[in-house]
C-alpha positions in Angstrom: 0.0 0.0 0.0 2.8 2.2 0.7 4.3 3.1 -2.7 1.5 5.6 -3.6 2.7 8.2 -0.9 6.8 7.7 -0.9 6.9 8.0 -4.9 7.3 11.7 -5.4 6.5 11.9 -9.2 3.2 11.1 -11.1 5.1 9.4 -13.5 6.5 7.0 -10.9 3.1 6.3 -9.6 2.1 5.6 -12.6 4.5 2.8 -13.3 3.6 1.5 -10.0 0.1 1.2 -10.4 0.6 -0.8 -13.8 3.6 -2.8 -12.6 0.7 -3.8 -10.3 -1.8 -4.3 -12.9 0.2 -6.5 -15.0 0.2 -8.8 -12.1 -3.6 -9.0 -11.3 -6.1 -11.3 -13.5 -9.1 -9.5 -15.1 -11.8 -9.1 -12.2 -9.2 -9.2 -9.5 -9.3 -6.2 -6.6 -6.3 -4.2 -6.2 -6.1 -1.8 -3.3 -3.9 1.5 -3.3 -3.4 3.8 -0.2 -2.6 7.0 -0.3 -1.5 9.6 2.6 -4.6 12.3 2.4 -3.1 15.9 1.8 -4.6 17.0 5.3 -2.9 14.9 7.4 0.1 16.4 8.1 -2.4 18.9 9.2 -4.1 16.7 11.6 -0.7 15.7 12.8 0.5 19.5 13.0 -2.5 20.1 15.3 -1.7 17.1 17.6 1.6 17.0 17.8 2.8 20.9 16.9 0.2 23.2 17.6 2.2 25.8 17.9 1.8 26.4 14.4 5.3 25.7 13.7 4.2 23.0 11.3 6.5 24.4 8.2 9.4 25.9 9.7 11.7 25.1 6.1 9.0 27.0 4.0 8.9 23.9 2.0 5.0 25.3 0.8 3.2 22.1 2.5 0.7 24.6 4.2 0.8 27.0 0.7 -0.8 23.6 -1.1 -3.1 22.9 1.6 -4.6 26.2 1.5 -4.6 26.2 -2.2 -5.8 22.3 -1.8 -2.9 21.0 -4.1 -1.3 17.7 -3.2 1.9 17.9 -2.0 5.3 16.2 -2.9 8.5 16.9 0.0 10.1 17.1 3.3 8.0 15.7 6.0 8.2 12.3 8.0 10.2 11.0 5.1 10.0 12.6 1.7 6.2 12.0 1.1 3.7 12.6 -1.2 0.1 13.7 0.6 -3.0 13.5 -2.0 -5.4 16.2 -2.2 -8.6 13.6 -2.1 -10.1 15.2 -5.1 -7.3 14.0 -7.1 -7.6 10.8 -5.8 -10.7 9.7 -8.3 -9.5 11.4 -11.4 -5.5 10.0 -10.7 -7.2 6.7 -10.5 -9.6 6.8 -13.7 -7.0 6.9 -16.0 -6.7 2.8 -15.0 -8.6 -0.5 -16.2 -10.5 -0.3 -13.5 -13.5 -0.4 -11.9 -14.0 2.0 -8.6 -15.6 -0.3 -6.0 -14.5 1.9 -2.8 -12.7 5.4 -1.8 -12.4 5.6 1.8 -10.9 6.8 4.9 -8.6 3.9 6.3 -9.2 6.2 10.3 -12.5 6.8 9.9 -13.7 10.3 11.2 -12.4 9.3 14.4 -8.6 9.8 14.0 -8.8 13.8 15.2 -9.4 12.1 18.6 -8.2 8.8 18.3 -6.1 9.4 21.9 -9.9 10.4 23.9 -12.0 7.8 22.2 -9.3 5.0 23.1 -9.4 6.3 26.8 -13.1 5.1 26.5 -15.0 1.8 27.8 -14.7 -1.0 24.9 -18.6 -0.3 24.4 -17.9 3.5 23.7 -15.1 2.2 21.5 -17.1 0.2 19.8 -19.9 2.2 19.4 -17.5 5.2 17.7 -16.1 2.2 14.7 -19.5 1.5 13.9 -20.1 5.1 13.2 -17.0 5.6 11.4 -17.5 2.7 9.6 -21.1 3.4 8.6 -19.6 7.2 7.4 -16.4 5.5 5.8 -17.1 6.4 2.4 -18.8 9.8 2.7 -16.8 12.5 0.2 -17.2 15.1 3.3 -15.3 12.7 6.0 -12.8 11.8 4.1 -10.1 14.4 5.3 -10.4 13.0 9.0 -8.9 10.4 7.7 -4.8 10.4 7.6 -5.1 7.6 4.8 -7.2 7.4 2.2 -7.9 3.4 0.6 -9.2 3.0 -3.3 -10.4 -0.4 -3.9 -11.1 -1.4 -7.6 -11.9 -4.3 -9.7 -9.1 -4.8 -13.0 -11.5 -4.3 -15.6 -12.0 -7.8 -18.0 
């Protein structure tokens, strides 16, 4: 799953969504993850909040703002998709979409609080996420972002 979001060039991600395709029989699922351009901003709010989040200028926050992915410096060199390119990126495939959604759910903000919670509370907040998984609107909660489609015949 991980090639998607350390291959810093569309050309690159290209290849390695064919070199995957070339490998799965006609009808068979392929799965491709992909780090959601908002992320680092989730992760910026939990773990820097002191809004020191690009300190090198390196014009992660300029994309967000402009919602353009992002290719750079940031836990390793990375590649965070805006989710709107996810769709279009992925069209340009055999494929058949069966799935876009968000691998934390809408719970990942708060992950830390709803952990600290009785297994029933828990359990009740995956339900929810999962029953909102696939909503276009949720989606940036999510630090990942999973596309699921079917190799077309």
């Amino acid at each position: 799953m991980g090639p998607m979001y350390h291959l810093l060039e569309e050309i690159e991600r290209i290849k390695a969504i064919n070199a995957a395709l070339n490998l799965l029989k006609p009808g068979g699922i392929i799965f491709v993850s992909f780090i959601n351009l908002f992320a680092g901003m989730v992760y910026y709010m939990k773990h820097l909040p002191d809004f020191s989040a690009d300190p090198g200028g390196d014009g992660y926050l300029e994309n967000v703002v402009a919602g353009r992915s992002f290719a750079g410096d940031a836990f390793t060199k990375a590649f965070f998709t805006d989710q709107r390119d996810i769709l279009p990126f992925m069209a340009i495939f055999p494929l058949d979409k069966l799935h876009l959604f968000g691998q934390e759910g809408v719970t990942s903000p708060c992950e830390g609080s709803i952990m600290s919670q009785s297994q029933t509370v828990i359990n009740q907040w995956l339900d929810f996420s999962e029953a909102v998984w696939e909503r276009e609107e949720f989606l940036s909660y999510s630090d990942h972002l999973m596309y699921v489609g079917r190799k077309t015949k």
